[in-house]
C-alpha positions in Angstrom: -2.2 -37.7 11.5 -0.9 -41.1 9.7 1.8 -42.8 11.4 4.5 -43.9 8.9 5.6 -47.1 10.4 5.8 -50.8 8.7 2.8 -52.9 10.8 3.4 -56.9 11.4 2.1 -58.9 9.4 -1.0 -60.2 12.0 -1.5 -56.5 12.3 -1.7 -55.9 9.0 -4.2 -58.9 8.2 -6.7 -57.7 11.3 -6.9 -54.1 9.7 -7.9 -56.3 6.2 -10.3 -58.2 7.8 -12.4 -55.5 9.4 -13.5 -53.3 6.4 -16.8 -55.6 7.4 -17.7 -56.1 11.3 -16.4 -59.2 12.7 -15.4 -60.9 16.2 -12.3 -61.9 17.3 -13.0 -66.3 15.8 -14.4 -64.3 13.0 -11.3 -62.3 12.6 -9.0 -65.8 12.9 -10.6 -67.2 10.4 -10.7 -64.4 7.9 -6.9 -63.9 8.3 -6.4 -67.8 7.9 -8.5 -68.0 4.4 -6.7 -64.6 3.0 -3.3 -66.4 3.5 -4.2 -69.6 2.3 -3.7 -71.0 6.0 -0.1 -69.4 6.2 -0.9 -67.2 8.8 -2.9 -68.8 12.0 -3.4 -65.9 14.7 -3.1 -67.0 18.1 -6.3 -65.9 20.6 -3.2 -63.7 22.5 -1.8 -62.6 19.6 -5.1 -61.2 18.2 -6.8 -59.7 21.6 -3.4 -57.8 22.0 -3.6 -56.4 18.6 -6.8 -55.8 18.8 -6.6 -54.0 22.3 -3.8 -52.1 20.5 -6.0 -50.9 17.6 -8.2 -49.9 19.7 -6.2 -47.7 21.5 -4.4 -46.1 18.7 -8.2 -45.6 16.7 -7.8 -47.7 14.2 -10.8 -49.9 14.9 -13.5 -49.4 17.0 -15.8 -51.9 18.7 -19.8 -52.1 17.3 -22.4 -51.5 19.7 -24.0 -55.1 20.3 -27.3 -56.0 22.2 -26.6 -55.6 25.8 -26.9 -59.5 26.9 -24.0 -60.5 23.9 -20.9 -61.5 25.2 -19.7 -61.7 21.6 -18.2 -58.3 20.4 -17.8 -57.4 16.8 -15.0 -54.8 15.5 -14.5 -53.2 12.5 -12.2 -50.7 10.6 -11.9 -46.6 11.1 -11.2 -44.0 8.6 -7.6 -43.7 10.4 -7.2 -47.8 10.3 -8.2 -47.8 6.6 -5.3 -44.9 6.4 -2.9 -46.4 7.8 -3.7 -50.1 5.6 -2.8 -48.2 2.5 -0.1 -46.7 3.5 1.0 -50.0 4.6 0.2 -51.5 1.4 2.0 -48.9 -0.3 4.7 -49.5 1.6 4.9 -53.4 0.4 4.3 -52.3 -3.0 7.9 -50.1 -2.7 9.4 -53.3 -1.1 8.2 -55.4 -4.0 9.2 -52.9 -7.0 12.5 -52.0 -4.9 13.5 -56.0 -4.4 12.3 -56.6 -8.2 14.6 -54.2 -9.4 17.7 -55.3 -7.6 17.2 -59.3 -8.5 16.7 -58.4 -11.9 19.8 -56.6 -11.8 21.4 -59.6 -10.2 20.4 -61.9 -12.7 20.7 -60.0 -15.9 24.7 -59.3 -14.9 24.7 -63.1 -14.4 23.1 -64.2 -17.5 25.4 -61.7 -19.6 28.8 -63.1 -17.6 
């Protein structure tokens, strides 16, 4: 089952980042180049969200050599689910908020 719910933003950035296996400075990174440096997770922030994720089956850990303290995670086919319903979500958000400014300033421009 999808959950219809609207995910935070960091959230929403660590379900992006892991359609390719990362770890958690890999994830950090990631997140900060695909906002142009807007959003910078915090090493709480992210190992929270991750632990959550991980709960709820939206990402899974990779199996890593036994010795490496270094764990890599990466998307499921429920996490990938419930991105694009996010993203369709934001897409409604945009169209609905384009809509109504429009409105705004057409009704201005023709006062």
């Amino acid at each position: 089952m999808i959950e219809n719910l609207a995910l935070t933003e960091a959230v929403y950035y660590v379900l992006l980042s892991l359609r390719t296996p990362l770890h958690g400075y890999g994830i950090m990174q990631k997140v900060a180049s695909m906002s142009n440096g807007r959003v910078q997770l915090a090493a709480g922030t992210l190992y929270g969200a991750i632990g959550s994720m991980l709960e709820k089956g939206w990402i899974q850990a990779v199996p890593s050599e036994k010795n490496s303290r270094r764990k890599e995670y990466v998307l499921t086919k429920q996490g990938k689910s419930i991105a694009e319903n996010e993203l369709l979500r934001l897409k409604e958000l945009v169209v609905n908020g384009e809509k109504i400014l429009e409105e705004k300033l057409n009704e201005k421009s023709n006062s």
